[in-house]
C-alpha positions in Angstrom: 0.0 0.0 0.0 1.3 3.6 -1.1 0.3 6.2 1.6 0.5 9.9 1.4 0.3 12.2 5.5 -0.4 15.5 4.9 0.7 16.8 8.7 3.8 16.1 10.6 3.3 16.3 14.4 2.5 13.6 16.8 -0.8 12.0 15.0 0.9 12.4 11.1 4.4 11.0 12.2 2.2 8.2 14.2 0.7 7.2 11.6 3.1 6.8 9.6 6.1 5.2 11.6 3.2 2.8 12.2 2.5 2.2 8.2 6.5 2.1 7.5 6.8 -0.2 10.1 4.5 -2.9 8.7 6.0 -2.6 5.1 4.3 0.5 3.8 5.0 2.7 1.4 4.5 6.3 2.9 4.8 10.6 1.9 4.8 12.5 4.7 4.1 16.6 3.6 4.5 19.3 5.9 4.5 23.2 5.6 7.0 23.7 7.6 10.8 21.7 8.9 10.2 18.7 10.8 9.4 19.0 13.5 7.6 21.7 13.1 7.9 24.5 15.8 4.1 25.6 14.9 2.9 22.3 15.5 0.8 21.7 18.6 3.0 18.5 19.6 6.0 20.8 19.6 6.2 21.6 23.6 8.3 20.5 26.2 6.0 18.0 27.6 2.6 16.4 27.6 0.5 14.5 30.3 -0.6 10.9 30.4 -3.1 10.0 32.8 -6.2 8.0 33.7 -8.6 10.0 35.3 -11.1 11.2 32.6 -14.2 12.5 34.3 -16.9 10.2 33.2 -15.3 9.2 29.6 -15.0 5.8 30.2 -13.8 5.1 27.0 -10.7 7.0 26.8 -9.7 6.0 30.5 -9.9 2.1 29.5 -7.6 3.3 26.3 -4.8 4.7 28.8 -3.1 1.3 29.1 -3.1 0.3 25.0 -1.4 3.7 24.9 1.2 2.9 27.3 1.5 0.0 25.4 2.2 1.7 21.9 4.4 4.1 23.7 6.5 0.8 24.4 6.6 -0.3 20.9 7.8 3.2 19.9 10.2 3.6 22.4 12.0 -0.1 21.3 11.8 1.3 17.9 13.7 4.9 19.1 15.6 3.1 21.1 15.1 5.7 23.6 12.2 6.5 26.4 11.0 9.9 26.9 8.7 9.7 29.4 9.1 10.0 33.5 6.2 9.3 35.6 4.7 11.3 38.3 1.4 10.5 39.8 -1.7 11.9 39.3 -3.3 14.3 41.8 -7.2 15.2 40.7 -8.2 18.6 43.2 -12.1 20.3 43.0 -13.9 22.5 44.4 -16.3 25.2 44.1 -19.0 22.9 42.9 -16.8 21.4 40.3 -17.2 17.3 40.2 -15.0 16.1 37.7 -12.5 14.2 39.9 -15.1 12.5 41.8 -16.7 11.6 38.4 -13.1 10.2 37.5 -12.9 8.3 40.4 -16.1 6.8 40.1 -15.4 5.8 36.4 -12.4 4.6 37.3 -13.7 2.1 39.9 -15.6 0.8 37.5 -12.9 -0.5 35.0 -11.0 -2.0 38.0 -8.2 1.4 38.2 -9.2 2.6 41.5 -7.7 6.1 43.2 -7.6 6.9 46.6 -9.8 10.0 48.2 -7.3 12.0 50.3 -8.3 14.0 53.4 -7.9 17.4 52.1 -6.7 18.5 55.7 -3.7 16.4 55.1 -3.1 17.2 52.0 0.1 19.9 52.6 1.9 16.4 55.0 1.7 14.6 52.1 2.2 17.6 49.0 3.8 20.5 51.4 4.1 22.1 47.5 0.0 22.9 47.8 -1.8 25.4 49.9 -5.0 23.7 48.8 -7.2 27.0 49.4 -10.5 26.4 48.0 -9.9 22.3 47.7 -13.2 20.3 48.3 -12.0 17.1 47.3 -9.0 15.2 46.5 -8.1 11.8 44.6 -4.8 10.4 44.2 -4.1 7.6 41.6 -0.2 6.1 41.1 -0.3 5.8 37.5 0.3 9.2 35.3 3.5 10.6 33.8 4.9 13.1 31.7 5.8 12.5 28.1 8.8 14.6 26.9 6.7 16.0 23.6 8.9 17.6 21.6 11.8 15.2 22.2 9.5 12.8 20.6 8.5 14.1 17.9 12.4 15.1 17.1 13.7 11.5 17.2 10.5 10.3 15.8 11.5 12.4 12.4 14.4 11.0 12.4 13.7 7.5 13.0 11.6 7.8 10.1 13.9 9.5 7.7 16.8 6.4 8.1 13.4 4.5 7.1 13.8 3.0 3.4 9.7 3.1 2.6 9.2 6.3 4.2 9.6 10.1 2.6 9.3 12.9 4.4 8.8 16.2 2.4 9.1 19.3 5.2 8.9 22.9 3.9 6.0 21.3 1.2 2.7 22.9 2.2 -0.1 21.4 0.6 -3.1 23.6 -1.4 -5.2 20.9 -1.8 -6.8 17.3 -1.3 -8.7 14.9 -3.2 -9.5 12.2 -0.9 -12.1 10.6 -3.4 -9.1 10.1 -5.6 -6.4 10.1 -3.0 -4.4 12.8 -4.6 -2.8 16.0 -3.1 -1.3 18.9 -4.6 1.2 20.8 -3.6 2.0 25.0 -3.1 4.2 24.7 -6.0 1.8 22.8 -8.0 3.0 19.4 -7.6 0.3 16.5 -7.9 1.3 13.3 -5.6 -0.7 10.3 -5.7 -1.7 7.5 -3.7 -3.8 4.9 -2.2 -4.6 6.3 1.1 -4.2 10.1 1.9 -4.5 10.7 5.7 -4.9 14.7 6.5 -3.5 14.9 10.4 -2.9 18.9 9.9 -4.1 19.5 13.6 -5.0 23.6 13.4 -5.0 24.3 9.6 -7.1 21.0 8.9 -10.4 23.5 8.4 -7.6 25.1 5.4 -7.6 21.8 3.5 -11.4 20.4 4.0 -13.8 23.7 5.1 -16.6 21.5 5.9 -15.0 19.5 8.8 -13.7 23.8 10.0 -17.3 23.8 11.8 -16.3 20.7 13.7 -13.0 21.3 14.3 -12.2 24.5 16.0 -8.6 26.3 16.4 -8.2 27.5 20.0 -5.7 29.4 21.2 -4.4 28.4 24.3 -1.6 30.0 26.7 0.7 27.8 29.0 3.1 29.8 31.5 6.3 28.3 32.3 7.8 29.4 35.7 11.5 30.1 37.3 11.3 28.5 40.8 13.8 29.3 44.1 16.0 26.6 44.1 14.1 24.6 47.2 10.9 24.8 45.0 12.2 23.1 42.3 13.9 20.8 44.4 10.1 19.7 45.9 8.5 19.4 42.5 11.3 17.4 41.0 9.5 14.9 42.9 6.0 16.5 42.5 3.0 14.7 41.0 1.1 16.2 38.1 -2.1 18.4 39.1 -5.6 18.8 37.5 -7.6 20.9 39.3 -11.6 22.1 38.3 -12.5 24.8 40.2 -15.5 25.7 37.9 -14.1 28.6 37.0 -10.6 27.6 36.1 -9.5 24.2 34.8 -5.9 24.2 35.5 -3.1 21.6 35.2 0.4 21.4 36.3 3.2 20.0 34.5 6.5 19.2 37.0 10.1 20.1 35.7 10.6 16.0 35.1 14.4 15.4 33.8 15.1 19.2 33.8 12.4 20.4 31.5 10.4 23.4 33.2 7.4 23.5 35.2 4.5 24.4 33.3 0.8 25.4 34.4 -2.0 25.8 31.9 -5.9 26.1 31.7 -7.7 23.9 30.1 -10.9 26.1 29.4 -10.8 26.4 25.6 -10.7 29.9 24.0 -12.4 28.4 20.7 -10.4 31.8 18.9 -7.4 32.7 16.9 -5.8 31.6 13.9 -2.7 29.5 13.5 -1.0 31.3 11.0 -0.7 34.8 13.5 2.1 35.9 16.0 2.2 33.9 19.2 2.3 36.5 21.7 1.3 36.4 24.7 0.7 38.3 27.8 0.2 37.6 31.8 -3.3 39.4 30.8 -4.1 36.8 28.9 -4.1 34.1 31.8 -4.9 36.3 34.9 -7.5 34.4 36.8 -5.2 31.0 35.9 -2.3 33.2 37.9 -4.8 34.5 40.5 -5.7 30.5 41.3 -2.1 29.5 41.1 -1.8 32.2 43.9 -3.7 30.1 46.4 -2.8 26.7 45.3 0.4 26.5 45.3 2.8 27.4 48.6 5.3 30.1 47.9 3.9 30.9 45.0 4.5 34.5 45.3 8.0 33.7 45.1 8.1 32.3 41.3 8.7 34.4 38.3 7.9 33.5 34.7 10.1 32.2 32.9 8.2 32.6 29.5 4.6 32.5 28.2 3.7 30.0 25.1 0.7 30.2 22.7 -0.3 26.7 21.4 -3.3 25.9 19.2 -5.9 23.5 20.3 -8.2 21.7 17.4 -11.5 21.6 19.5 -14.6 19.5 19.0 -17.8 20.1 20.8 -18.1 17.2 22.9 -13.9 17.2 23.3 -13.8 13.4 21.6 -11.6 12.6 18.7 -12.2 13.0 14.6 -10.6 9.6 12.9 -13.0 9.0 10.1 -13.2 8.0 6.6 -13.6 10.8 4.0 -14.5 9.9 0.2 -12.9 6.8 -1.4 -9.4 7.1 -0.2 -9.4 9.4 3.0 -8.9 10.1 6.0 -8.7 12.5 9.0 -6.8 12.5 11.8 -7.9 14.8 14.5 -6.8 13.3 17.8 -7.4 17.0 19.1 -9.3 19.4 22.4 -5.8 19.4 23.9 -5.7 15.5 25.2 -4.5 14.1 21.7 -1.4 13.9 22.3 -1.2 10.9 25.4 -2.9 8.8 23.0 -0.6 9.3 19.2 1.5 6.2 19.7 -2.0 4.5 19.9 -3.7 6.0 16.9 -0.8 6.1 14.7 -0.5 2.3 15.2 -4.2 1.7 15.2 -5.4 3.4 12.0 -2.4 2.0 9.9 -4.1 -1.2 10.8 -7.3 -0.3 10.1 -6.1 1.2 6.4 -3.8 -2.3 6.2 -6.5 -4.7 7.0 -9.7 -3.1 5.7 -11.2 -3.3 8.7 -14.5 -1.1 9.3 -14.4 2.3 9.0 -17.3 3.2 11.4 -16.2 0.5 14.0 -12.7 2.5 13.8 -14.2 6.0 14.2 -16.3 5.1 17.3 -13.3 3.8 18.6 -11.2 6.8 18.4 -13.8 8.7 20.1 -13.6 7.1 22.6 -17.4 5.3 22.9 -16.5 1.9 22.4 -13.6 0.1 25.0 -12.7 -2.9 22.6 -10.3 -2.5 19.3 -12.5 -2.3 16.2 -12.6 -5.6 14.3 
């Protein structure tokens, strides 16, 4: 089978390590080098994690990703991924970490409630003003994102049946023909075109724009005091809902930086502008940080970092058939990432073996638990 990937972050390069793997013949087109430093894989890290607030389906899917993590990191030769823990914090009426902790228990991955008045013993890094509730659950880590995608490009560049073409953008698709054509007016031609272009998919197919929504997002990366970073060298990962806020922490793993971001999508922007960014822009994500974290008056930014978000509606994944000999790829709302390993691997078998198209798309987002057949 001859290929063509119009994308190259985390889902495209997935997808295709997976096809070149099994004997495929693959393109790979991007607009820019690869990796990209648009792209929303390219970032210092990425959480893994099983708490899902009442999304079964992806929750049960956390251990076949860890499992195609392994595959890729025998392939690299190289891990990059440290675990931490996971740490789920609500209040102010918010329930999703008591909705993952009852999904949880129901696929047999139970956490454990924590008394929120011992919470600073065990975490002395948290104030925990405004805490409700707390679950704690052993499994979670950080994957080391854009070290990923870098020695997953070149893995697949010392691969004989793959191509990659960076610096190619692409003006157009025909996925009832499985054709693509280039900015410079090149036609390429295949059996299977899979469009993973994260953010600028809505460019290429404008009827799958009103599904898939850009969305800015800012993440702040922070300087700590020495005996702070010392702490969360060793600190878990956080998501808190507040209601108002839905904020995570990333900890500064294997000397990366500590990053904090909010989840709450901003459904704006466009890909293609400057990435600037202001303390403005995040203020009531600051203002929470403020009273729960300890010592947090004493951190200074480090630097601010736009990403773009591909946002559905109901935050589940776009992996679906389009015309004769397409696909999307839209592993996207800001979780994708945990999960490319999985769906890279996953839909080359699906293109490979023939195996149903709709079976594969409920899959993906994430409403049924078993493999598609």
């Amino acid at each position: 089978m001859k290929a063509i990937v119009v994308g190259g972050g985390i889902m495209g390069l997935s997808v295709a390590w997976a096809l070149g793997r099994d004997g495929h013949e693959v393109a790979l087109f991007d607009q820019g080098p690869l990796p990209n430093p648009l792209a929303s894989s390219m970032d210092e890290h990425r959480l893994i994690r099983h708490p899902y607030g009442d999304q079964v389906g992806y929750a049960r899917l956390i251990d076949d990703a860890y499992a195609a993590w392994d595959l890729l990191w025998a392939d690299l030769g190289q891990r990059f991924y440290a675990a931490t823990g996971t740490l789920a914090l609500t209040g102010n009426g918010a329930d999703w970490a008591e909705r993952s902790a009852a999904a949880l228990a129901t696929i047999g991955k139970p956490m454990i409630e924590l008394p929120v008045a011992g919470l600073r013993q065990r975490f002395p890094q948290i104030e925990a003003k405004g805490v409700e509730r707390a679950f704690w659950i052993e499994s979670g880590g950080v994957l080391f994102a854009q070290d990923i995608v870098a020695a997953l490009a070149h893995h697949l560049a010392r691969q004989p049946g793959v191509r990659l073409h960076p610096h190619t953008p692409v003006r157009s698709v025909d996925l009832e023909q499985g054709r693509i054509t280039t900015e410079a007016g090149a036609v390429h031609a295949a059996d299977v075109v899979v469009v993973a272009a994260g953010a600028w998919v809505g460019r290429l197919l404008p009827d799958l724009g009103r599904r898939l929504v850009p969305s800015r997002q800012v993440v702040i990366y922070f300087d700590l005091p020495d005996e702070a970073r010392s702490a969360w060298n060793k600190g878990p990962m956080i998501i808190e809902k507040t209601g108002d806020v839905g904020l995570y922490l990333v900890p500064p793993m294997e000397g990366r930086g500590l990053k904090v971001g909010d989840h709450e999508f901003s459904r704006l922007g466009d890909p293609v502008a400057e990435r600037t960014a202001s303390e403005d822009d995040i203020r009531p994500l600051l203002d929470r940080c403020r009273s729960l974290l300890r010592g947090f008056d004493r951190w200074r930014t480090d630097r601010l970092k736009v990403c773009f978000y591909t946002v559905t509606e109901d935050e589940r994944f776009i992996v679906e058939k389009q015309g004769a000999c397409g696909w999307v790829m839209s592993a996207c709302s800001g979780h994708g990432f945990k999960f490319g390993a999985l769906m890279g691997r996953e839909l080359a078998h699906t293109l490979a073996s023939g195996r149903d198209a709709a079976a594969h798309a409920r899959w993906a987002a994430g409403l049924d638990a078993a493999t598609p057949t």
